[in-house]
C-alpha positions in Angstrom: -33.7 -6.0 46.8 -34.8 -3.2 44.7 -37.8 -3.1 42.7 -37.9 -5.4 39.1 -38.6 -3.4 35.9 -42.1 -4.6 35.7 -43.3 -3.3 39.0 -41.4 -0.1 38.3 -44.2 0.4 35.5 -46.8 -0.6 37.1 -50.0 1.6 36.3 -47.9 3.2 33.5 -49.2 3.4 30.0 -46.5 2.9 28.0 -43.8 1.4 30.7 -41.2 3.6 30.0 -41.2 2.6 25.7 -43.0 5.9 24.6 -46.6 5.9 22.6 -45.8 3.1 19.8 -42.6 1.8 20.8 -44.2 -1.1 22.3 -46.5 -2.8 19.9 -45.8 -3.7 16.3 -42.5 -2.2 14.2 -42.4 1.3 15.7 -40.1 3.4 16.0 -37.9 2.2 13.7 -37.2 5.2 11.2 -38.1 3.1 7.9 -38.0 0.2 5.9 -34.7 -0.9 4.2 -32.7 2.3 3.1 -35.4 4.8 4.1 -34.0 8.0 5.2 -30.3 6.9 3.2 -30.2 11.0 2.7 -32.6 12.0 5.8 -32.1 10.9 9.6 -29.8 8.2 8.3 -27.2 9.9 6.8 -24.7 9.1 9.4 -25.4 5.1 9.1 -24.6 5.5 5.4 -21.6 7.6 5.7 -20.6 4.8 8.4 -21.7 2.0 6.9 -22.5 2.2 3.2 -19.6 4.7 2.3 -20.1 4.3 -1.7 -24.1 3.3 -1.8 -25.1 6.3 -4.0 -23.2 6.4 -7.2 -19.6 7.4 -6.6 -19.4 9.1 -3.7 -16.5 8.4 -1.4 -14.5 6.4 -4.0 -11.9 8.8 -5.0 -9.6 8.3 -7.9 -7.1 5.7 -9.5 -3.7 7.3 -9.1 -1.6 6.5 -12.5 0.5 3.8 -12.4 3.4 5.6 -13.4 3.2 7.5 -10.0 2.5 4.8 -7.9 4.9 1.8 -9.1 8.1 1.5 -7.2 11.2 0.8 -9.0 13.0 -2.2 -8.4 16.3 -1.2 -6.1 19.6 -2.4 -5.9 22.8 -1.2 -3.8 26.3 -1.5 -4.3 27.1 -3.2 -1.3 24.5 -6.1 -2.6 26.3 -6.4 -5.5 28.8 -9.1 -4.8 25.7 -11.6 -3.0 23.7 -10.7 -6.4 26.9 -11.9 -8.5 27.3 -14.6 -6.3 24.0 -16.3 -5.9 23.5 -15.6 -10.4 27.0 -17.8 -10.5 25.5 -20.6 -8.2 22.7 -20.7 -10.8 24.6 -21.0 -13.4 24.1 -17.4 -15.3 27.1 -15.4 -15.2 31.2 -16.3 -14.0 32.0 -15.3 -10.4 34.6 -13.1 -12.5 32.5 -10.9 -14.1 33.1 -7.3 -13.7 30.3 -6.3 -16.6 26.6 -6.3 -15.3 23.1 -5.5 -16.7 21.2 -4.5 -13.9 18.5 -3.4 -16.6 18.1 -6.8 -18.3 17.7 -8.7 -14.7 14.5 -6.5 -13.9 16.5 -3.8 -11.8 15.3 -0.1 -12.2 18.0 2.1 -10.1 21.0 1.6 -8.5 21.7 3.0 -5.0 24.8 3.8 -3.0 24.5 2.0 0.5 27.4 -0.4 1.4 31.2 -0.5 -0.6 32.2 -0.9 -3.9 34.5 -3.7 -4.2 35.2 -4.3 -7.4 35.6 -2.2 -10.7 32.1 -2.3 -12.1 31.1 -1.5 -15.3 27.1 -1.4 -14.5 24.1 -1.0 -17.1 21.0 0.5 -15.2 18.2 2.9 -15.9 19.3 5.5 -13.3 21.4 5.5 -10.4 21.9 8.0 -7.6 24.5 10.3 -7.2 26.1 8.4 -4.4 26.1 4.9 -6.0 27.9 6.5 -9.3 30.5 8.0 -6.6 31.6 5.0 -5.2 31.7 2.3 -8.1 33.6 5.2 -10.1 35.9 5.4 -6.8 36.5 1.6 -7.0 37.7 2.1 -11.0 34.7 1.1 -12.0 31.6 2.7 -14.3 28.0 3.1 -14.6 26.1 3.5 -18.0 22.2 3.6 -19.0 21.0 1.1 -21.5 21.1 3.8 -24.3 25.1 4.4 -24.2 27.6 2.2 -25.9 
């Protein structure tokens, strides 16, 4: 067995912890935030990011830019009909729907056009206005008549 870690330091001053290591709180760089812009910097980068003022906080992007609009597509078109005619809001017949009024913001091209919508809806992409007009249908904004 080898030698334990007191009798390695035997007859040595300090036993291996340096002049004030050993006795009392030394060693320790500081009380509280001491040295927050000195020898510490790192901890508060790591650990206090935004402790002085506003540092590392950034920026609120506008919510203009950062709100998603609410998406439709013209294959879900017949499930959206169908589940508003279960509830009791439009006829399974209808051929005429306000996307804008029920909260949707564009209207987008995946899946088939069925039917010959005429749609209301704040913008739509080029594909989605391609194949609703291909199935005899329309698309309008909220403006037009």
């Amino acid at each position: 067995m080898g030698k334990t870690k007191t009798s390695k330091h035997r007859g040595s001053r300090t036993c291996g912890r340096g002049k004030k290591a050993g006795r009392g709180k030394g060693k320790r760089g500081g009380h509280g935030h001491a040295g927050g812009h000195k020898h510490m910097w790192i901890r508060t980068l790591k650990f206090e990011r935004d402790f002085f003022g506003s540092k590392g906080k950034g920026f609120k992007r506008p919510q203009s830019v950062v709100a998603a609009p609410v998406t439709v597509n013209v294959g879900d078109l017949p499930r959206l009909v169908e589940r508003l005619a279960r509830e009791g809001t439009v006829k399974p017949t209808v051929k005429e729907l306000d996307l804008d009024a029920m909260g949707y913001h564009k209207l987008l091209g995946s899946g088939r056009a069925d039917r010959a919508w005429v749609l209301t809806v704040g913008s739509a992409s080029p594909g989605a206005v391609e194949k609703v007009k291909s199935a005899g249908g329309k698309v309008k904004s909220p403006g037009q008549a």
